[in-house]
N, C-alpha and C positions, 0 to 999 in steps of 0.2 A: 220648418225645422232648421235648415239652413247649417246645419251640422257638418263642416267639408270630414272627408275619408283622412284617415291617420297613415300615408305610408303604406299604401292599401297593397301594392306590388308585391312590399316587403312580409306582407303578414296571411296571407292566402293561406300562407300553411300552416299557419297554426292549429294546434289540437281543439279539439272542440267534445266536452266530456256531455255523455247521456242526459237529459235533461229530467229532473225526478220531479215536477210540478205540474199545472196544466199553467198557461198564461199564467205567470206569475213575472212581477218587474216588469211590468210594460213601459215602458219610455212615455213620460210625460210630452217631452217634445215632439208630438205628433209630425210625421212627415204631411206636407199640404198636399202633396202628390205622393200617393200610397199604391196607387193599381197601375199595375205593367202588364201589357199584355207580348204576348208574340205571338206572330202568324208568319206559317213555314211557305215562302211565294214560289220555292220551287224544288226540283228534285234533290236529293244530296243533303240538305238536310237532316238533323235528328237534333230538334226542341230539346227532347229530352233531357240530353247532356249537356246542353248548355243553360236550360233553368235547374237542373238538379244542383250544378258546378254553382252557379251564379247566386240560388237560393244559401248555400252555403257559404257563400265569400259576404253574403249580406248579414245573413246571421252572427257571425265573426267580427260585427261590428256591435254588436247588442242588441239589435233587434230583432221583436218574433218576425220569420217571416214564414207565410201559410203558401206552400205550390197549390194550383187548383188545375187537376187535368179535368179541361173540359174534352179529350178528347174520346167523349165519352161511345162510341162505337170501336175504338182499339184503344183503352188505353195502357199506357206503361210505364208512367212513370213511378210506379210502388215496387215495378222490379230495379232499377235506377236506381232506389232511395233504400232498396233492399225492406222494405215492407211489407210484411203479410200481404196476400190482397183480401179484399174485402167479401163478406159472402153477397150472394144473389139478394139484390136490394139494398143492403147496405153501403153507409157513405154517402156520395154527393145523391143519389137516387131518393135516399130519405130525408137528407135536405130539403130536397124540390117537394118533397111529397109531405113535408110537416114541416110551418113554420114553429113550430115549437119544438123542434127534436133538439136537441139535446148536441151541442158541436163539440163537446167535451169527448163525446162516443163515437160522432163520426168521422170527425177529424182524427189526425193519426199520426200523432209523437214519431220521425226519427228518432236512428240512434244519437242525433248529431243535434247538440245544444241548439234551442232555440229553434227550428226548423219541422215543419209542420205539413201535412197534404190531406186533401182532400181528393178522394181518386173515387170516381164512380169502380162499380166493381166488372172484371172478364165474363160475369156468368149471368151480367144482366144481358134481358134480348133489347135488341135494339129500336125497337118499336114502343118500349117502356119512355124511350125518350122524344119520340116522334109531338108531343100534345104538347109540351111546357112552353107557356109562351113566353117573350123577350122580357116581359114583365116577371117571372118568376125567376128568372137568370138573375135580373139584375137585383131581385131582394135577395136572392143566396151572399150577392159577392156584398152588399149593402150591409148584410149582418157581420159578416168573417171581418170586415173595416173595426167593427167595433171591438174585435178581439184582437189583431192581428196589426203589426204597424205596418208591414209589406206584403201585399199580395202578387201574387207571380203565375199570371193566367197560362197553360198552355192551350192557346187556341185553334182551332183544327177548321183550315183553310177549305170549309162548306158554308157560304153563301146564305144557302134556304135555310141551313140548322139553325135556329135562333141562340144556340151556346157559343156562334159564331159573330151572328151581331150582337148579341146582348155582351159579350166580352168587348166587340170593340167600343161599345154604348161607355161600360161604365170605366173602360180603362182614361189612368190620367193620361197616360204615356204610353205610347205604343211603338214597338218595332217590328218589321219583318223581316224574316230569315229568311238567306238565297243562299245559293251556290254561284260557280261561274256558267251562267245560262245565257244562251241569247234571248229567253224569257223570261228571265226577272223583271224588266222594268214593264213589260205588257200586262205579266201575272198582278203582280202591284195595283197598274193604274187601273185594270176591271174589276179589282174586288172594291177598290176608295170609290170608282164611282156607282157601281151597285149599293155599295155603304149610304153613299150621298144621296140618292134615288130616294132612300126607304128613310132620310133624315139623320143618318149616324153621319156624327160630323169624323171625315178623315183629317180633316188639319192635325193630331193627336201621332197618328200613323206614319209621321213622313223620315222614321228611324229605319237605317236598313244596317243591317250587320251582317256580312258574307261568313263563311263557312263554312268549313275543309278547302279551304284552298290549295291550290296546288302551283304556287306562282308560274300562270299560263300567262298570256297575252290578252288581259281582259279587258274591253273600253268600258271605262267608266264614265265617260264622258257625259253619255246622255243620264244617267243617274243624277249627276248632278246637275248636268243643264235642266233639267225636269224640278231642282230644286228638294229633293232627297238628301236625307244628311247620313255616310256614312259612317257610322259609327265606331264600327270594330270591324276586322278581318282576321278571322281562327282563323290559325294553321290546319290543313290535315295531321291528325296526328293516331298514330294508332291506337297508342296506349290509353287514350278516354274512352276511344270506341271498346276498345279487350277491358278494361276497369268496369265499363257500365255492365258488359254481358255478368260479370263477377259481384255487380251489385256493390260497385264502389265508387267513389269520387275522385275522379282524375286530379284533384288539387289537394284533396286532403292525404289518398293511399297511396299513391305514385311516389319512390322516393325522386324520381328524373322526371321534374315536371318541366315542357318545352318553354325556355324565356319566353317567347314569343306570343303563345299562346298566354301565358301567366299575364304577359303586359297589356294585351287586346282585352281579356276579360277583365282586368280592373280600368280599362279605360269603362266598360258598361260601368261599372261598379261606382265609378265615380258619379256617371252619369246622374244615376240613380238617387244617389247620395247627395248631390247638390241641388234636387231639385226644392224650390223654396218657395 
């Protein structure tokens, strides 16, 4: 695609009107790197806010882009996105469970132009997801490419679950969310090399993006001596955590969006944007 960002700092807030189409206008200039995943490495975190916020600042640039919570034992990102949740079964469940179903009905239109999710549903049991093997993960996320120009995995930091490798399988680009721990970089490197073990390459994975900081005293030293590229560091900030319980968008509803936090998430944005 090779398309750079327009001033992306300056435009985070702009309105974004109801989209009335399914996939309609898909960008001919395919991005070459389309699948982003994220995995939360440690406490303090919440994914959520940060692909709900980030799915939206990408959308803002014209492209579809599809959230996919795999975290399909608690998910939440359809309260985030302020979307109905799905009934028992429906959504990402009947994906995995018919390759011909129909993604027009399971995927699920925001309010917010161009921006799309696919959310397993609260009232599935969780044993419904126990059998699907890595191989059916990754033709779920194989088909949504063909509709969708950015997909935006929320991945849920279990190991054995195969919605766990088979995201980091098919992701192009990958980061992990930490807070200030003194085990993020141990959390990290057991999950890359359990990845590696079973054949999932982590070379893909070495993006870390800190989150709710609270400017402590944190070495980053060995993050990087380890060769980890930080990306971004969000602010703590309240107002996205109180926006999300509200089922809003810290960048679009907030009229007192923190600079800080506004400049860190278009640094990902850019990221993303430039990959070619």
């Amino acid at each position: 695609m090779a398309r750079k960002s327009k001033e992306i700092a300056g435009i985070l807030l702009e309105k974004a009107s109801p989209r009335d189409q399914f996939n309609v206008d898909v960008q001919d200039d395919k991005l070459l790197y389309s699948v982003f995943g994220f995995i939360p490495a440690t406490d303090c975190t919440d994914n959520a806010i940060l692909i709900s916020n980030l799915g939206y600042a990408l959308a803002l640039q014209d492209y579809n882009v599809c959230i996919v919570d795999f975290k399909v034992f608690y998910p939440n990102l359809y309260l985030y996105l302020d979307v109905p949740q799905n009934k028992r079964g429906n959504g990402l469940l009947t994906v995995l469970k018919d390759d011909k179903a129909d993604l027009r009905e399971e995927v699920k239109p925001t309010k917010y132009n161009r921006l799309y999710l696919l959310s397993p549903s609260p009232q599935d049991l969780m044993e419904e997801y126990f059998d699907f093997s890595m191989d059916k993960v990754c033709s779920v996320l194989e088909n949504l490419k063909k509709f969708y120009d950015i997909l935006l995995i929320d991945i849920p930091n279990n190991p054995p679950l195969e919605f766990c490798l088979g995201a980091m399988k098919q992701s192009h680009l990958g980061f992990f969310t930490v807070s200030e721990r003194v085990d993020a970089l141990s959390n990290i490197t057991r999950l890359l090399d359990f990845a590696n073990s079973l054949g999932v390459s982590a070379a893909k994975f070495i993006n870390v993006i800190f989150m709710n900081m609270q400017d402590i005293k944190y070495d980053f030293s060995m993050i990087k001596k380890m060769q980890f590229n930080v990306v971004a560091g969000l602010p703590l900030v309240k107002g996205a955590a109180a926006d999300a319980l509200e089922g809003k968008l810290y960048l679009k509803d907030n009229p007192l969006v923190n600079s800080l936090y506004k400049k860190e998430m278009a640094r990902i944005v850019n990221m993303i944007l430039e990959q070619s």
